[in-house]
C-alpha positions as CSV (number, residue, x, y, z in Angstrom):
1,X,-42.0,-1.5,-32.3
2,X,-41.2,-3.9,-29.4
3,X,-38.8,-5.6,-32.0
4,X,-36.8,-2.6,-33.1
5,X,-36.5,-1.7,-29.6
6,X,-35.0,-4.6,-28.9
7,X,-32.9,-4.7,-31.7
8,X,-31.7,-0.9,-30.9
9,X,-31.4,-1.8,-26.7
10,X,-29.7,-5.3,-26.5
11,X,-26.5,-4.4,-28.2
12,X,-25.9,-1.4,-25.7
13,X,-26.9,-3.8,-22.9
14,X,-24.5,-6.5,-23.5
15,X,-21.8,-4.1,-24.0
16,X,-22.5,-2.1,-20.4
17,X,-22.3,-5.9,-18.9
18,X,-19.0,-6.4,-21.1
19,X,-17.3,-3.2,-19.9
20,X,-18.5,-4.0,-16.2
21,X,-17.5,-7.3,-16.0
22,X,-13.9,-6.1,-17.8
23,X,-13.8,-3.8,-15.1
24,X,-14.5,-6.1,-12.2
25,X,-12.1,-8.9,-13.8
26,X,-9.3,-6.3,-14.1
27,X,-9.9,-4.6,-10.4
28,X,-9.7,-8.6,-9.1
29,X,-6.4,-9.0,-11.1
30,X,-4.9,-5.8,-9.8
31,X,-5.6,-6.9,-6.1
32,X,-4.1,-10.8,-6.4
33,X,-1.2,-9.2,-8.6
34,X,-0.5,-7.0,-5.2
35,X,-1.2,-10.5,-3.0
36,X,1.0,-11.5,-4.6
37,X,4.0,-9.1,-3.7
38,X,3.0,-8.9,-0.4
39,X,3.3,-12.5,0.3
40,X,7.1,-12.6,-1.8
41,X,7.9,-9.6,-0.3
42,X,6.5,-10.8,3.2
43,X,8.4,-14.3,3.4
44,X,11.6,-12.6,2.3
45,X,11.0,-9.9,5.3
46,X,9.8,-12.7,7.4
47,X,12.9,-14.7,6.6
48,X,15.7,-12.5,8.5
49,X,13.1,-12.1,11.5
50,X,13.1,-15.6,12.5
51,X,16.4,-15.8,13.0
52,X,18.0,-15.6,16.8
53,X,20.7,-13.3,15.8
54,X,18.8,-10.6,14.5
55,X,16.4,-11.2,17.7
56,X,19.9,-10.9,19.5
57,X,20.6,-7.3,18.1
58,X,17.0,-6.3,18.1
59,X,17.3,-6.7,22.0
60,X,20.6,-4.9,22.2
61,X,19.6,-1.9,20.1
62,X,16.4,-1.4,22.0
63,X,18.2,-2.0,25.7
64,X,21.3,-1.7,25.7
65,X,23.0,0.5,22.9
66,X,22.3,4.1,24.8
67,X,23.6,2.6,28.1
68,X,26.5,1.3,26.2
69,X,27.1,4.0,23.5
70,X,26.1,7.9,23.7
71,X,24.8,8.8,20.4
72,X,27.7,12.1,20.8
73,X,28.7,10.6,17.2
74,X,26.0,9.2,15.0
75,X,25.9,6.1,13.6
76,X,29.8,6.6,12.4
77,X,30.8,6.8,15.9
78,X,29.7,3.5,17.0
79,X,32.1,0.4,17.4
80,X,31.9,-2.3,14.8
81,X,29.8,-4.6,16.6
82,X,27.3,-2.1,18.0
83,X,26.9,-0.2,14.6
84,X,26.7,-3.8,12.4
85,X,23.9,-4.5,14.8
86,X,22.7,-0.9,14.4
87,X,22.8,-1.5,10.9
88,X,21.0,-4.7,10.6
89,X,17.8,-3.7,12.7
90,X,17.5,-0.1,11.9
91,X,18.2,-1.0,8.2
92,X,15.5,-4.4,8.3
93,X,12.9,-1.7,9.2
94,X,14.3,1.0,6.9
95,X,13.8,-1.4,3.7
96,X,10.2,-2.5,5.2
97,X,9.3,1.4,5.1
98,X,10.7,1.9,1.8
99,X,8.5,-0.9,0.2
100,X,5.4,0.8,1.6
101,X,6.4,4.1,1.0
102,X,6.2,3.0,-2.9
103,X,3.3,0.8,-2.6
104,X,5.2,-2.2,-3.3
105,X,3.6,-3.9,0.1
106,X,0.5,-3.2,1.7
107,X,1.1,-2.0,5.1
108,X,-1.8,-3.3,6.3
109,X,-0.2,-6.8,6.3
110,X,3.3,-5.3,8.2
111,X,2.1,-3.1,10.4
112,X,-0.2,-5.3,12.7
113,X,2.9,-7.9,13.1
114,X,5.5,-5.7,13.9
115,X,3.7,-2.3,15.2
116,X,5.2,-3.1,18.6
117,X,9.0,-3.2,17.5
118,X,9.3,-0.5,14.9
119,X,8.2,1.6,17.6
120,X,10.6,0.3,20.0
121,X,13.1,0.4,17.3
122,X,12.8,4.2,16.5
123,X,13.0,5.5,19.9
124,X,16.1,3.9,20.3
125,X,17.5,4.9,17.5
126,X,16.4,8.4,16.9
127,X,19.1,10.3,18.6
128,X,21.6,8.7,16.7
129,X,19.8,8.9,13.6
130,X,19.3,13.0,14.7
131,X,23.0,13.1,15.8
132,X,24.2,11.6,11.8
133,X,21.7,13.7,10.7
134,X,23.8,16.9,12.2
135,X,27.1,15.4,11.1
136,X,25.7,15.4,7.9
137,X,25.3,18.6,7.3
138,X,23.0,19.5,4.2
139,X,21.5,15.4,3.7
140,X,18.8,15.1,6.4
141,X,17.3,12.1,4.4
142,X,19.1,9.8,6.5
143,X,16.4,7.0,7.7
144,X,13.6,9.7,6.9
145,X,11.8,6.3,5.3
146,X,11.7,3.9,8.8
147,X,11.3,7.8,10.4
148,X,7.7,8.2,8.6
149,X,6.4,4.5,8.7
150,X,7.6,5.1,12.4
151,X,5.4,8.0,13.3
152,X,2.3,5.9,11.3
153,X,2.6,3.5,13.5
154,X,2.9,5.4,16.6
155,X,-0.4,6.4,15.9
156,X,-1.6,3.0,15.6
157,X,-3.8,2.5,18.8
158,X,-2.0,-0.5,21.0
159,X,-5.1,-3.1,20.3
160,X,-4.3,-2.8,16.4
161,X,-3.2,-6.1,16.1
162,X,-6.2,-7.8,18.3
163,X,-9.1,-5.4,16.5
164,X,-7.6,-6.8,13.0
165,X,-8.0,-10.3,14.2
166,X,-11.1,-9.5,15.0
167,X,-12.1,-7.8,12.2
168,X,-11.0,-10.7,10.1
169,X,-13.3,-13.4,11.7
170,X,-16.3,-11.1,12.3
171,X,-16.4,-10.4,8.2
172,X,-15.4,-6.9,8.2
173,X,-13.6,-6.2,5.2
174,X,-10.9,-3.7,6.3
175,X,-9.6,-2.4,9.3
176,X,-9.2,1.0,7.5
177,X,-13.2,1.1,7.9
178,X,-12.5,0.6,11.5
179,X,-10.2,3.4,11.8
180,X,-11.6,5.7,9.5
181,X,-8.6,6.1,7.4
182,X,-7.4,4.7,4.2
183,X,-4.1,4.0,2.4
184,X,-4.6,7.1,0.2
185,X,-5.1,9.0,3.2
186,X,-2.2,8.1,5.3
């Protein structure tokens, strides 16, 4: 009896072990495979933010554009040099927000590093994104992207960056569980 119950249990057994340990291999190999853009996708990001001129027009976008420029005519309206540097930071966070509006980044590795400056960013470019938005007409898609990832990270409270540290060296696993809010939420 003991033996045809074996006989009849095993097989099941060693399959339930086969499907959980397929599952667990596959969940593991989904999570590198997304390590994995995050890190390309980070060091190309990473890359334009090291260098001094795109420091340069970050600090003239977020200081001095509206006392140099009213934002009476969009982004159209602006001289060359204020709208390429216009173009360069508003569009650096623009492309950040489109790669974790489709998942293609984690924002849970951006956000923490650059929280303080997409803030910054949007506030100062906001009424000339509203104002292009008006020329426009009809298309109020314009920057709708860095507009969202914006307002997320607004809500971010200002120790984000230090609680994540934290979290990292005290062994909690996500700061999501700190928050109470997940990516699927957000």
């Amino acid at each position: 009896m003991l033996k045809a119950f074996l006989v009849n249990v095993l097989p099941v057994v060693i399959a339930v072990v086969a499907v959980a340990v397929s599952t667990w291999l596959g969940m593991r190999q989904t999570r590198i495979s997304r390590q994995a853009n995050n890190i390309q996708a980070m060091i190309d990001l990473l890359a334009e933010f090291r260098s001094a001129s795109f420091h340069d027009q970050h600090d003239y976008v977020c200081a001095r554009l509206r006392q140099e420029h009213a934002p009476d005519g969009g982004v159209r309206g602006l001289p060359h040099d204020a709208k390429e540097a216009f173009c360069n930071v508003v569009y650096y966070y623009q492309s950040l927000a489109n790669l974790t509006v489709f998942r293609i980044v984690d924002e849970e590795v951006f956000l923490p590093l650059l929280r303080y400056r997409i803030v910054s960013v949007w506030q100062a470019a906001r009424p000339y994104v509203e104002r292009e938005r008006e020329l426009r007409g009809r298309d109020g898609s314009y920057l709708t992207a860095f507009e969202e990832l914006a307002g997320r990270t607004a809500g971010l409270p200002h120790t984000y960056l230090r609680d994540r540290i934290v979290d990292s060296r005290s062994g909690r696993w996500t700061w999501a569980r700190r928050w109470g809010r997940s990516r699927r939420t957000a």
